[in-house]
FIZA-529423 format. One record per residue: z, y, x of N, C-alpha, C in turn; residue number from 1. Coordinates in pm, whole numbers, plus 50000, padded with zeros to 5 digits. Layout:
FIZA-529423
[mitor [Z; Y; X]; [Z; Y; X]; [Z; Y; X]; NUM]
...
***
This chain:
FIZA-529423
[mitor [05540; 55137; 62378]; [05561; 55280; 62364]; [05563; 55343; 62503]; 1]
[mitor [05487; 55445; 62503]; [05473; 55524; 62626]; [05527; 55665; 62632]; 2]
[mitor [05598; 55713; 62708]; [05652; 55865; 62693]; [05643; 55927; 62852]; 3]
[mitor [05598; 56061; 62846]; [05520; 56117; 63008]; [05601; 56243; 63000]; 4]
[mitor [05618; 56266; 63119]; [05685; 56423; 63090]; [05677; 56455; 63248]; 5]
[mitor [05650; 56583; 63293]; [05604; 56619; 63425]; [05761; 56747; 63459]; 6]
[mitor [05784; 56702; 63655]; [05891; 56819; 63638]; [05826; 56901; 63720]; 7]
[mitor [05832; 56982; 63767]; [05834; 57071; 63915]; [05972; 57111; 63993]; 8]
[mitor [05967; 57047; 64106]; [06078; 57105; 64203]; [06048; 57208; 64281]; 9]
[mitor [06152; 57274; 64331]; [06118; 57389; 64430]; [06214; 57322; 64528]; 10]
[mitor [06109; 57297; 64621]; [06216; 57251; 64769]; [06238; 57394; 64866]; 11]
[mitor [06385; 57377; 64960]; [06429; 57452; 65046]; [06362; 57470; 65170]; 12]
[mitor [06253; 57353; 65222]; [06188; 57350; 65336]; [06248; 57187; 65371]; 13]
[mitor [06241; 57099; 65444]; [06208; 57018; 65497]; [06387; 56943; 65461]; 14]
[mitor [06349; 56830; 65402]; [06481; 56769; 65373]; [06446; 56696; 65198]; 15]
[mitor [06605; 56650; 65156]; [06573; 56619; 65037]; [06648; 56660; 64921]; 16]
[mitor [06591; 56669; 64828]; [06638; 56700; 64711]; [06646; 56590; 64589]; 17]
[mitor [06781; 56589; 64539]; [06807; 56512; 64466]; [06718; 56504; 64279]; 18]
[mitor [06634; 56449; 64254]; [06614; 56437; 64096]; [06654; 56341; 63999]; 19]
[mitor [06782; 56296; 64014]; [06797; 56189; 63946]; [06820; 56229; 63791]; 20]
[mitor [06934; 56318; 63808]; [06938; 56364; 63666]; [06850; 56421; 63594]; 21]
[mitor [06743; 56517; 63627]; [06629; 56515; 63543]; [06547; 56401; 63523]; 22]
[mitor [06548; 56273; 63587]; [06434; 56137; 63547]; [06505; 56113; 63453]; 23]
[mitor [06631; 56067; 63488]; [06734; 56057; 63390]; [06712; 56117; 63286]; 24]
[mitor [06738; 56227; 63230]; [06691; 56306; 63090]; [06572; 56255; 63040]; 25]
[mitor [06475; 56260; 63126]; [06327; 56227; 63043]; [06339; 56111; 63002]; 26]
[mitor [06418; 55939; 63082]; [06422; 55873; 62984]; [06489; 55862; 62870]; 27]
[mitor [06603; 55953; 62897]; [06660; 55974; 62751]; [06594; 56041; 62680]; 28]
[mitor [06518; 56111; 62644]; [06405; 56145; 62592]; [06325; 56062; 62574]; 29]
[mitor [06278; 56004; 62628]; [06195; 55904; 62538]; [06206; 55782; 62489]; 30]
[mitor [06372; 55783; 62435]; [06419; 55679; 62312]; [06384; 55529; 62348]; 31]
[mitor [06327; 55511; 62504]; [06281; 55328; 62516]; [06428; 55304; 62559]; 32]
[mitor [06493; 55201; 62566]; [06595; 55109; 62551]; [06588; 55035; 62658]; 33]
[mitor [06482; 54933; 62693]; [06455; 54875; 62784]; [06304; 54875; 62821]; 34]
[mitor [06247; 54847; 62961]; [06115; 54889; 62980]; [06172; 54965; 63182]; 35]
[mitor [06061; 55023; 63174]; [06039; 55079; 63317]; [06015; 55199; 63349]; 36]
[mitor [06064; 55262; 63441]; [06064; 55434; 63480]; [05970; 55436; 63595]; 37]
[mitor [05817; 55544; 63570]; [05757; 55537; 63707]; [05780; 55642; 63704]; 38]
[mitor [05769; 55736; 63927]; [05811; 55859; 63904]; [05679; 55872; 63958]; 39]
[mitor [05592; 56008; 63987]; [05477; 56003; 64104]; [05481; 56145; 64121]; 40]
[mitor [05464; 56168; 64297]; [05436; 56296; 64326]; [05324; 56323; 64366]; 41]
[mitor [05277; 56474; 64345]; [05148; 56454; 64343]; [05106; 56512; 64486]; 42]
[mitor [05192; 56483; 64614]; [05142; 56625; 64701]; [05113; 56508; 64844]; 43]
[mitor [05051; 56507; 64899]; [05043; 56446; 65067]; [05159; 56484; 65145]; 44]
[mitor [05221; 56579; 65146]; [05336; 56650; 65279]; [05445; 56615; 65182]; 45]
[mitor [05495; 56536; 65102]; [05625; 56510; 65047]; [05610; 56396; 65004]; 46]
[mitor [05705; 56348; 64967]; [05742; 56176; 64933]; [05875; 56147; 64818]; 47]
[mitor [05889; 56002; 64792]; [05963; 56011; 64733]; [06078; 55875; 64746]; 48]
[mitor [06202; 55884; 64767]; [06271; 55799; 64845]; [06372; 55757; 64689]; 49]
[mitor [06483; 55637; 64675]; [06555; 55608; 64657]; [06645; 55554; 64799]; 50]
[mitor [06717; 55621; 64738]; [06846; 55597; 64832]; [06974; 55640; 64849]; 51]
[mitor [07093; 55665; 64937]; [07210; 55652; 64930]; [07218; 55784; 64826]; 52]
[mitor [07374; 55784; 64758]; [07341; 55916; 64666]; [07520; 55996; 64702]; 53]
[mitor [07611; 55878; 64769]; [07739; 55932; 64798]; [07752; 56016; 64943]; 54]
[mitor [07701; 55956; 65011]; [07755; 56088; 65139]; [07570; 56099; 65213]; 55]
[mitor [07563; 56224; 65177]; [07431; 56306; 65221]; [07444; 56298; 65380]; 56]
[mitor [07492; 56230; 65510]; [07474; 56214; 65634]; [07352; 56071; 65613]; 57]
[mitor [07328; 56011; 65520]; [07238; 55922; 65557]; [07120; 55967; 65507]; 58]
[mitor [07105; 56075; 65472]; [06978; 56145; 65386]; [07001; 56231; 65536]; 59]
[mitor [07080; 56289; 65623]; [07037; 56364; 65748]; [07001; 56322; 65889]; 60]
[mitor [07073; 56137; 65873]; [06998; 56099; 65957]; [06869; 56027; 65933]; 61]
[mitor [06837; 55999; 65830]; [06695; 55996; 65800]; [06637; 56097; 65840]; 62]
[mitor [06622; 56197; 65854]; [06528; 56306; 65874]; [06533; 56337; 65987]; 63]
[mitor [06679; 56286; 66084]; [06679; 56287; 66242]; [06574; 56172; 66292]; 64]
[mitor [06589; 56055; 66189]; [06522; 55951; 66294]; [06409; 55912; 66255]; 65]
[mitor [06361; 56026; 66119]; [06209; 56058; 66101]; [06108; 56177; 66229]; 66]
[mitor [06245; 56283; 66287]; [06175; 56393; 66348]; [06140; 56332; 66529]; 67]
[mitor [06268; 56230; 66550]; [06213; 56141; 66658]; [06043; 56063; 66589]; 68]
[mitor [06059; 56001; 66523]; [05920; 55879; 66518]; [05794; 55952; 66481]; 69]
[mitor [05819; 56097; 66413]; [05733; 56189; 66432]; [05729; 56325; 66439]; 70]
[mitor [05657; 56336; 66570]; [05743; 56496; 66557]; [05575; 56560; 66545]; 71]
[mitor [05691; 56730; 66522]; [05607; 56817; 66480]; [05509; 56931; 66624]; 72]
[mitor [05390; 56915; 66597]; [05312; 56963; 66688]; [05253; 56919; 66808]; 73]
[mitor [05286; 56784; 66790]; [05240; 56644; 66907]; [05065; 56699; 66929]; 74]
[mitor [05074; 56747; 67072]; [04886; 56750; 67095]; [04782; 56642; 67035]; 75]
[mitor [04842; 56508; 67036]; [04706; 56427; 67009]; [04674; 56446; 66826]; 76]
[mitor [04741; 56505; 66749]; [04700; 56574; 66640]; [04579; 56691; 66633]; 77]
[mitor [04485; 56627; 66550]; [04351; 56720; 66533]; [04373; 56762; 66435]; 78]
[mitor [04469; 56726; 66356]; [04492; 56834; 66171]; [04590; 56904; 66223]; 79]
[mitor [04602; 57024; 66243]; [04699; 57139; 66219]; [04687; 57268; 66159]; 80]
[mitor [04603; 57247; 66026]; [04552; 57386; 65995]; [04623; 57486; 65971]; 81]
[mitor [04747; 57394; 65857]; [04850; 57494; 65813]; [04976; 57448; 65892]; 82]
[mitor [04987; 57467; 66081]; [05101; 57503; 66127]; [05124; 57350; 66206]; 83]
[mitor [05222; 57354; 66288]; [05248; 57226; 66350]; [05348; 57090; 66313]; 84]
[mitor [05421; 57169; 66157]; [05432; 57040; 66073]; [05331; 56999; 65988]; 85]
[mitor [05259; 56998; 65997]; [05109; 56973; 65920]; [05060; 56868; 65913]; 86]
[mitor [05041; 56813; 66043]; [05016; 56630; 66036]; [05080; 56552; 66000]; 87]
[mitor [05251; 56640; 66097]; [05365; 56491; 66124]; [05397; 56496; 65956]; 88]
[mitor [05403; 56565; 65851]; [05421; 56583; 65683]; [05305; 56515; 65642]; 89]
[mitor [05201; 56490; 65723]; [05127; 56384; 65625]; [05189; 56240; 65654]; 90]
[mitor [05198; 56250; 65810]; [05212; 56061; 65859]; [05386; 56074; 65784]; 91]
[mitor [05471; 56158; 65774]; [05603; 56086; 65699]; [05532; 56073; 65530]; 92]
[mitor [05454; 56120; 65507]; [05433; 56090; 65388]; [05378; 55934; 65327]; 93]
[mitor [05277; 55921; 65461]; [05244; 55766; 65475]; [05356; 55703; 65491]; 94]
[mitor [05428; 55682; 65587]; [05555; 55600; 65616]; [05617; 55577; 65519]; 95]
[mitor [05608; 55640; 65390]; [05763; 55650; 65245]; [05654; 55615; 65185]; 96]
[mitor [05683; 55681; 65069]; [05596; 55677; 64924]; [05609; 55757; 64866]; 97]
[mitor [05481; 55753; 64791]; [05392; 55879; 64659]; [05475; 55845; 64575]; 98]
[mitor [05562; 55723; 64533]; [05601; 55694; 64383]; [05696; 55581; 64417]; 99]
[mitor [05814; 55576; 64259]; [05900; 55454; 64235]; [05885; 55384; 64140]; 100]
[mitor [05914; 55292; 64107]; [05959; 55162; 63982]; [06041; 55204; 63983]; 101]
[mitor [06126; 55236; 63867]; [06278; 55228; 63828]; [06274; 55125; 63705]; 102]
[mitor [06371; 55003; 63675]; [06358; 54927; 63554]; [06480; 55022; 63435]; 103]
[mitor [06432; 55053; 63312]; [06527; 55116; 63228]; [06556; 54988; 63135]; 104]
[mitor [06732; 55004; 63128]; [06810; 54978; 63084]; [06899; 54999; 62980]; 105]
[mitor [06938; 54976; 62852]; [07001; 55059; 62813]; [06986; 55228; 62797]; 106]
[mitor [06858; 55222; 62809]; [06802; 55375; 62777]; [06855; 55424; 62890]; 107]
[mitor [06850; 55400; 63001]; [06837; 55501; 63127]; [06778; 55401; 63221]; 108]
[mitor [06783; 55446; 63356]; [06727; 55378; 63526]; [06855; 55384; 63499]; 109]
[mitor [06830; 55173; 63575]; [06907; 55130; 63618]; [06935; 55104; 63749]; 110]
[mitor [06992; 55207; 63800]; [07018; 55234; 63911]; [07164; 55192; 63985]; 111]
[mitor [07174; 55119; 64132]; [07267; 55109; 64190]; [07384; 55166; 64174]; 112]
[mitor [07514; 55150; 64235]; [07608; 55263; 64206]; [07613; 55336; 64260]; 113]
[mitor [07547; 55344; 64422]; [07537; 55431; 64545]; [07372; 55455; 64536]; 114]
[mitor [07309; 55480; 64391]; [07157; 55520; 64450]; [07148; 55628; 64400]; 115]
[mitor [07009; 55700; 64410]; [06957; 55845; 64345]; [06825; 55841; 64407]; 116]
[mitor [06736; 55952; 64311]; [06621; 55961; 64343]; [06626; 56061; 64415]; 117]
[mitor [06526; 56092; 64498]; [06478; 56195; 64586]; [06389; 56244; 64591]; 118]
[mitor [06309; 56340; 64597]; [06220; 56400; 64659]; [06224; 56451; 64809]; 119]
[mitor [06185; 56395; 64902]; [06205; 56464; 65020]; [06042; 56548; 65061]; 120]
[mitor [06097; 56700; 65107]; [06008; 56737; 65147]; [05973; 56759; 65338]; 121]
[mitor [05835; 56738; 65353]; [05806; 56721; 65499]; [05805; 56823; 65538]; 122]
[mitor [05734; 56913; 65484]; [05691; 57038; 65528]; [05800; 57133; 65578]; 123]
[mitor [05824; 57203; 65689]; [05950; 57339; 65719]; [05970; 57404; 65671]; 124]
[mitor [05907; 57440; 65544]; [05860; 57581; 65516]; [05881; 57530; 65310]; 125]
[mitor [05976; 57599; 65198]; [05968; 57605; 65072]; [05819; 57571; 64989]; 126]
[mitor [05857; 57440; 64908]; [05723; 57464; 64847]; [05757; 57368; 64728]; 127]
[mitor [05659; 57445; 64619]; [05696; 57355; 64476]; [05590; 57239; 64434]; 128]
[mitor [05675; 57143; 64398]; [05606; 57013; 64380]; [05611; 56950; 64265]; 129]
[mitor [05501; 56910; 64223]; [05442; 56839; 64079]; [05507; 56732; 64093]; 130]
[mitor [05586; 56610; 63954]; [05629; 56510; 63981]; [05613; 56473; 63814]; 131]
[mitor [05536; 56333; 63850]; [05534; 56320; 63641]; [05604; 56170; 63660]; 132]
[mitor [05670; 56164; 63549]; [05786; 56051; 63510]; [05713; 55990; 63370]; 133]
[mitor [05677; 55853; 63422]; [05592; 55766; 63311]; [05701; 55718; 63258]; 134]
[mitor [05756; 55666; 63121]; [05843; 55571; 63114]; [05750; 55460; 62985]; 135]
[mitor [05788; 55343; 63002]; [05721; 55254; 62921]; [05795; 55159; 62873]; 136]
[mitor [05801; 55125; 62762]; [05875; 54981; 62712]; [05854; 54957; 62577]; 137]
***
């Protein structure tokens, strides 16, 4: 049994946003028990992280010791069409990932006690993002 359901987020500009509880819903919605949660985003300048979900300083130094390993508006960049986070939002996008495995359990992701999903966005600047949640079992 297969069940698909697509969300859209609206991000604040550059950072992350939590979606756990909406993946969450969709597999409760789709009545599998046990089986697997995929999430996928559909954009190049955003990504998608699991990780800490109790104190948001490790979701800020991630993004400190993402803006060191790439920063924004570095000359040897030839893509800057839209602005000088433009590249370094593609290469953090390479560095993470388009998508997760979550294994469902008991009719939800079975998730850590300290985890959550994320969407982090690269880009400085607000922008809404496609995200479809496969679940299968």
């Amino acid at each position: 049994m297969t069940h698909q359901e697509f969300l859209t987020v609206q991000t604040r500009g550059r950072g992350t946003t939590e979606i756990t509880s909406q993946v969450q819903t969709i597999v409760r919605n789709a009545n599998i028990e046990t089986g697997l949660c995929h999430v996928f985003q559909h954009h190049t300048s955003a990504s998608l992280i699991l990780n800490e979900n109790a104190d948001p300083a490790v979701r800020q130094d991630l993004e400190t010791f993402f803006s060191r390993l790439v920063t924004d508006g570095d000359p040897v960049y030839r893509h800057q069409d839209e602005g000088p986070d433009d590249m370094s939002a593609h290469i953090r996008n390479v560095l993470t990932a388009n998508e997760l495995t979550v294994p469902v359990s008991g009719g939800r992701c079975d998730l850590g006690t300290w985890q959550g999903i994320y969407l982090w966005e690269h880009r400085t600047t607000p922008h809404t993002r496609k995200i479809t949640v496969t679940v299968q079992g």
